[in-house]
C-alpha positions in Angstrom: 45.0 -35.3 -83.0 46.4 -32.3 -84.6 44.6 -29.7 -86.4 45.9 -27.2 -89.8 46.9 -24.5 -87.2 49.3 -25.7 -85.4 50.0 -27.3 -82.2 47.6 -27.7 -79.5 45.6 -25.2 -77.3 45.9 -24.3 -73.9 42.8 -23.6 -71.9 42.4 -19.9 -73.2 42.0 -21.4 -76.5 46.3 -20.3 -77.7 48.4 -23.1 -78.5 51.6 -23.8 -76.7 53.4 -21.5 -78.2 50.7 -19.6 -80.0 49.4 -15.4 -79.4 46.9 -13.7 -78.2 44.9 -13.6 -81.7 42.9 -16.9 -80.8 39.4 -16.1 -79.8 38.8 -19.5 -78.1 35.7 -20.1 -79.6 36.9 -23.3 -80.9 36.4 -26.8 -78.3 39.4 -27.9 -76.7 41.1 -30.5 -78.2 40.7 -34.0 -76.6 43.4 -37.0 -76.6 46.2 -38.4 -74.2 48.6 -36.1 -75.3 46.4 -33.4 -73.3 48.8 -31.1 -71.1 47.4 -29.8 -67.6 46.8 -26.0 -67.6 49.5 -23.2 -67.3 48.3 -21.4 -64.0 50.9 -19.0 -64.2 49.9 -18.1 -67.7 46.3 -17.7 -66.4 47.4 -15.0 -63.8 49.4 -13.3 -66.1 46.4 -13.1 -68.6 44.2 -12.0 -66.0 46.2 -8.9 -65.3 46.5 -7.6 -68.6 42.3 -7.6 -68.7 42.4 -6.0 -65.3 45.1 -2.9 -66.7 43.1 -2.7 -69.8 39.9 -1.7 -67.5 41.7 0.7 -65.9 42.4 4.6 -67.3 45.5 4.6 -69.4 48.9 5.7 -67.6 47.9 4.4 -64.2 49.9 1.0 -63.1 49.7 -1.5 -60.4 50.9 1.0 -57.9 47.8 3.6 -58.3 44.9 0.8 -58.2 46.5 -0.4 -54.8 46.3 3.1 -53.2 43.1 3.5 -54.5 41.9 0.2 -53.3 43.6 1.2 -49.4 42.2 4.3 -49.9 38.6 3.0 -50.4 39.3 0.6 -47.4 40.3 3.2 -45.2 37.4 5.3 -45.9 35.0 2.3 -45.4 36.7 1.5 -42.2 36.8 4.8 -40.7 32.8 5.5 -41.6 32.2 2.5 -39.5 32.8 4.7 -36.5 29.5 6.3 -36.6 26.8 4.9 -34.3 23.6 6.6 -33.3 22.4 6.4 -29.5 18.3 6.4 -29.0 16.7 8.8 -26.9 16.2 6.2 -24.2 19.6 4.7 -24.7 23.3 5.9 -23.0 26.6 5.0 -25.3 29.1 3.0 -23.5 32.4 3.2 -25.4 35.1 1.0 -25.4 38.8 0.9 -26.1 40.4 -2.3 -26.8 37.5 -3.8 -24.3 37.9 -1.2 -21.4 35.8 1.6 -20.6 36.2 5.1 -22.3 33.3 7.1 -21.4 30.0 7.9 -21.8 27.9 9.1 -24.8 24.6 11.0 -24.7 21.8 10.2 -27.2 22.0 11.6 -31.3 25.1 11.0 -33.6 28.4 10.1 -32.2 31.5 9.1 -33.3 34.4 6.4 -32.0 37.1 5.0 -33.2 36.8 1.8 -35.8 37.0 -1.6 -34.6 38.9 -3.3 -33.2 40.0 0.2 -31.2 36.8 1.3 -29.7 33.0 -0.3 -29.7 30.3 0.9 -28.2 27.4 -0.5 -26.1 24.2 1.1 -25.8 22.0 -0.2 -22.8 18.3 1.3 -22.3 18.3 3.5 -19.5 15.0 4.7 -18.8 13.2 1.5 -19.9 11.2 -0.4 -16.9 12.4 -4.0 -17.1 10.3 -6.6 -15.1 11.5 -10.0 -13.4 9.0 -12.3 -12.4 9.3 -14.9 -9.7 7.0 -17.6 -9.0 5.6 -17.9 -12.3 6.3 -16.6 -16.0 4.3 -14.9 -18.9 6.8 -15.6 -21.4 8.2 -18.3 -22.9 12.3 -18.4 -23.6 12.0 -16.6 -26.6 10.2 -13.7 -25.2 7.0 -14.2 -26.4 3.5 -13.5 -24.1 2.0 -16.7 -22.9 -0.3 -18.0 -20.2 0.8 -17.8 -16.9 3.0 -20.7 -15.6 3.6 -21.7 -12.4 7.2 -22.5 -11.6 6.7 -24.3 -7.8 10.5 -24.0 -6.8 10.3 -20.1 -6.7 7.5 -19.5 -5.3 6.7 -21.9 -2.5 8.1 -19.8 0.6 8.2 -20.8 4.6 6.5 -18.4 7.0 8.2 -17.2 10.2 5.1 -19.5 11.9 6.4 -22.4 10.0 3.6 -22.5 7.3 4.4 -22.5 3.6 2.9 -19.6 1.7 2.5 -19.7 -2.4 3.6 -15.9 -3.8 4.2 -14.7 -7.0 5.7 -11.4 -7.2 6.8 -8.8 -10.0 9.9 -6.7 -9.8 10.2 -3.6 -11.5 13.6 -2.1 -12.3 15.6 0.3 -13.9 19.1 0.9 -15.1 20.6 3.9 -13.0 24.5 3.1 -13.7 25.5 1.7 -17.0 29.2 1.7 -16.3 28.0 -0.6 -13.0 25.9 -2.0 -14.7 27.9 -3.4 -17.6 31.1 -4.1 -15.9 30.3 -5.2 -12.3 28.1 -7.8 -12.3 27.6 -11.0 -14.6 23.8 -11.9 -16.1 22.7 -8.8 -14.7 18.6 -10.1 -15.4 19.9 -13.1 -13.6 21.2 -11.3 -10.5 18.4 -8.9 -9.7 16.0 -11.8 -9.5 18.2 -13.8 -7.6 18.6 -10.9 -5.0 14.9 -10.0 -5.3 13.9 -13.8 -4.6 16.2 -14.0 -1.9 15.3 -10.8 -0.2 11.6 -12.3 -0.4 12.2 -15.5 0.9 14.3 -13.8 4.2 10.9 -10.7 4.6 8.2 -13.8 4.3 10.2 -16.0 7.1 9.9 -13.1 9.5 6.2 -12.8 9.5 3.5 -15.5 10.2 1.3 -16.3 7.3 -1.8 -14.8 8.3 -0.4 -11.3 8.0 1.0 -11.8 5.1 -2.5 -13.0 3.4 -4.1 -9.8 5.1 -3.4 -6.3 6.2 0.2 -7.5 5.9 1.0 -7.3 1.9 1.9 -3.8 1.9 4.3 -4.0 4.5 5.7 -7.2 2.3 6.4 -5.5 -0.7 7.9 -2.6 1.2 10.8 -4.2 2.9 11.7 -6.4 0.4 12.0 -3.6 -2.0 14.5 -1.9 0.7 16.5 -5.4 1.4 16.4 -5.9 -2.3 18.3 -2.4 -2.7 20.6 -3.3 -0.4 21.8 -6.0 -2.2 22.2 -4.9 -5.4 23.7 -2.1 -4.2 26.1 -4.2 -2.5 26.6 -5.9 -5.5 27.7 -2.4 -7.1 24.8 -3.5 -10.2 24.2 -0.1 -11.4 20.2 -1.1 -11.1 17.6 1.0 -8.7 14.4 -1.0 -8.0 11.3 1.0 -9.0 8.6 -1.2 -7.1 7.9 -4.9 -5.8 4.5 -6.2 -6.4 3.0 -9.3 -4.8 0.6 -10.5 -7.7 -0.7 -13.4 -5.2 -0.7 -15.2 -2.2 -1.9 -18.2 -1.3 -1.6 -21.2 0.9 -0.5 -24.4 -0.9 -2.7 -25.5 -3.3 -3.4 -29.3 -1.3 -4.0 -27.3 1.7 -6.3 -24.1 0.0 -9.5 -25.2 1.1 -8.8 -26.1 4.5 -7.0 -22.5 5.3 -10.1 -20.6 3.6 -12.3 -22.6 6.3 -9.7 -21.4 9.0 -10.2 -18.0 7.5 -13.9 -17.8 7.2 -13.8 -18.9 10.9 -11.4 -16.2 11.7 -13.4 -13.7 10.2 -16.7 -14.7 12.1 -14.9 -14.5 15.3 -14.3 -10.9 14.3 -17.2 -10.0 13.6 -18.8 -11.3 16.5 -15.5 -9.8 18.4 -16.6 -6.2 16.8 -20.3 -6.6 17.7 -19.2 -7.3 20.9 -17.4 -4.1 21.4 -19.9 -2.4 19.7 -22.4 -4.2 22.4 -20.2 -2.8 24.8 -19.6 0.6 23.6 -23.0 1.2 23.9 -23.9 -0.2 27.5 -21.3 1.1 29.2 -21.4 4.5 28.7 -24.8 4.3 29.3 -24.5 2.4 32.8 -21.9 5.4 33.2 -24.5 8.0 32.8 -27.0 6.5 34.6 -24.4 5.9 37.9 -23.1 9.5 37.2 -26.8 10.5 37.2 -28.0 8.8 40.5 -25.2 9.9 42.2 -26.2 13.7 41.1 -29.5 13.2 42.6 -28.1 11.6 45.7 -25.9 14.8 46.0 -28.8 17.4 45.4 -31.2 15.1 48.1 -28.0 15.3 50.5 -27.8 19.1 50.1 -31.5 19.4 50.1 -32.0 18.0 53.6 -29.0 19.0 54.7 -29.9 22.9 54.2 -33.9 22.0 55.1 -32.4 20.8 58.8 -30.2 23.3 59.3 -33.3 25.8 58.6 -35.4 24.2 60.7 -32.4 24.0 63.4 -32.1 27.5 62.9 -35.7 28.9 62.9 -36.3 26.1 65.9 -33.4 28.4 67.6 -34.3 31.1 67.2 -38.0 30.3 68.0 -36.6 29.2 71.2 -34.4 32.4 71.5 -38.2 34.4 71.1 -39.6 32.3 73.6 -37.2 32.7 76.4 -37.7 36.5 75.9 -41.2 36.6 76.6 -42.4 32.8 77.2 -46.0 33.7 77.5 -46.2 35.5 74.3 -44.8 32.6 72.4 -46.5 29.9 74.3 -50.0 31.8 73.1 -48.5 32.1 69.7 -47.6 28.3 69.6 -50.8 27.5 70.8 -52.6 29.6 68.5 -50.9 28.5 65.4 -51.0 24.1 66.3 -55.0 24.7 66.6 -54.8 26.4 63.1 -53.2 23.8 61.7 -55.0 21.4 63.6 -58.6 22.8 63.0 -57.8 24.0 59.5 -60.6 21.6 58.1 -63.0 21.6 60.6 -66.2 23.0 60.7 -65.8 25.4 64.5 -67.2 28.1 65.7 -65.1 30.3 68.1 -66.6 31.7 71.3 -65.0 35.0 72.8 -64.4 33.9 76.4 -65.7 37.4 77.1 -69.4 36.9 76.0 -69.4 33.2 77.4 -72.0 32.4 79.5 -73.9 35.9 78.8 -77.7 36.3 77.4 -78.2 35.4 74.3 -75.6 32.8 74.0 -76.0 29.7 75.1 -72.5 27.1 75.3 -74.6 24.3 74.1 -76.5 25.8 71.4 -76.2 23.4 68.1 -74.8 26.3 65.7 -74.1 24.3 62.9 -77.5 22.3 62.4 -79.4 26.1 62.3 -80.4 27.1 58.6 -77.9 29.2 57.2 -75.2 26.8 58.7 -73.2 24.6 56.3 -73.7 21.2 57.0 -70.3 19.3 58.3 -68.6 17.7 56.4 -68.3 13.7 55.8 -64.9 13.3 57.0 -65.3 14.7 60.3 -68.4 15.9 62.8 -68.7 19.2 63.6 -66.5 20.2 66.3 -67.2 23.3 68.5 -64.3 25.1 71.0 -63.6 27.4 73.1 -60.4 29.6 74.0 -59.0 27.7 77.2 -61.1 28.2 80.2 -64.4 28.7 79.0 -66.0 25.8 79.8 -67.8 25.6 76.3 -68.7 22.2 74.9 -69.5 20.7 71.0 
């Protein structure tokens, strides 16, 4: 297996012994006698291409500061990070805090001396307990129920089904960062536990009502207070009770019990309403009868003591000059007494004289009125005349 030019060639297509004027574009020879390649001879040749690349007069030496150099340079541009408007740089030295950066271009120190983390600070995050509407990988879905967060005992022993949202925000990212573990994890597990402790110290029927409000409110506060506790660098922004129910098994049932509850309110209400109106009415007419009785009560009260008065001093008159007032009396009973009567009054004087005669029918002569039909005519005389009707 030998060929006119010599021995055989190595794999960069030299012989054994040969230069560097062989071109290698001649195949390999092939037999036994076949020696395995020189690696050392390989390197070497590999050198001399990678000098000939490089600008004459420069050795080994320069190409491995420029090479550092180059690496350097690359390694310290690293250092640049850019924090986002609604972001906070955290930087870190050999895994420790450093301090903090402020949104824009900064600057630290390449790995593995400094790195930097760059939590959202102002963005609203939202845990969900009870159900979820988003599957593991963050993508929107259909609501889901998850049973074992958000079937809750009652402080009257009833089981209520809730599903609440928790808003939060990031108010320490040292805290936040560095003192807790899974810190999604954690606020939902104080939010959930600060829910379960509010909805066993009320009874259910508040909590389906007028009593949501108050709900959301102290678990908010107990919810605080135990992240705070926690040192979690989080501030809970609102809690808000998306539903609540009775059990599912148990729905219908309850809404009866409700819809009965509500008609006895409503008949409760027009019953006070009933009431409103009657008694102030009954009040007024009491208060009203009891005016009148007062006014009657004055009223005869100040008509007898008149009449005891004028009686006195009609009496007082009389025992002055009884004869006087015993004429006057007289005179004034037959007034009243005769007021409607047809009479005709004789002088006691001309009684008995010509021309008049006692029993003369006066009131049947023409020119007379006749008497009237509720009484005959009467005729009189003063006292001690004698005269007859």
């Amino acid at each position: 297996g030998g060929n006119g030019g010599g021995g055989p060639r190595g794999p960069w297509g030299g012989g054994r012994g040969g230069g560097d004027d062989d071109d290698g574009s001649r195949p390999p020879p092939r037999g036994p006698n076949i020696r395995p390649p020189d690696f050392e001879e390989m390197l070497r040749r590999s050198q001399d291409r990678f000098r000939r690349l490089l600008p004459s007069g420069r050795g080994s030496g320069s190409l491995i500061a420029i090479v550092v150099a180059v690496v350097i340079g690359l390694w310290l541009a690293s250092g640049f990070y850019r924090v986002e408007p609604d972001e906070v740089g955290v930087v870190l030295r050999f895994g420790a805090f450093d301090r903090l950066t402020q949104p824009g271009l900064n600057y630290h120190l390449p790995r593995p001396i400094e790195s930097v983390l760059t939590p959202k600070v102002t963005r609203v995050n939202r845990t969900e307990i009870g159900f979820r509407n988003e599957d593991a990988e963050g993508r929107p879905t259909a609501s889901t129920q998850v049973p074992e967060e958000s079937l809750m005992l009652t402080g009257d022993e009833n089981i209520v089904d809730i599903n609440c949202t928790i808003f939060w925000v990031i108010k320490d990212a040292k805290a936040y960062l560095f003192n807790i573990r899974a810190p999604e994890k954690t606020v939902k597990s104080a939010a959930e536990s600060a829910l379960r402790e509010v909805i066993g110290e009320h009874p259910l029927a508040m909590e389906l009502s007028e009593g949501r409000q108050q709900v959301e409110t102290e678990t908010e506060k107990l919810s605080q207070l135990l992240l705070d506790s926690y040192g979690a660098g989080v501030e809970v922004t609102q809690v808000t009770l998306q539903r609540v129910d009775p059990p599912a098994p148990v729905i219908a049932a309850f809404r009866d019990v409700q819809a009965a509850l509500a008609d006895q309110a409503r008949l409760k209400n027009e019953a006070e309403a009933y009431r409103n109106g009657v008694v102030p009415k009954a009040k007024g007419d009491a208060a009203k009868i009891g005016q009148e009785a007062e006014a009657y009560k004055a009223k005869v009260v100040a008509q007898a003591t008149g009449d005891a008065a004028r009686f006195d001093s009609v009496y007082q008159a009389f025992k002055a000059a009884e004869d006087v007032t015993r004429e006057r009396l007289y005179i004034v009973t037959m007034e009243q007494i005769l007021e409607d009567a047809n009479k005709v009054i004789l002088d006691r004087g001309v009684a008995g004289q010509n021309g008049v005669l006692p029993y003369l029918p006066l009131p049947s002569l023409p020119g007379f009125p006749a008497p009237s039909s509720s009484s005959a005519a009467q005729q009189a005389t003063s006292p001690g005349t004698g005269a007859k009707p």
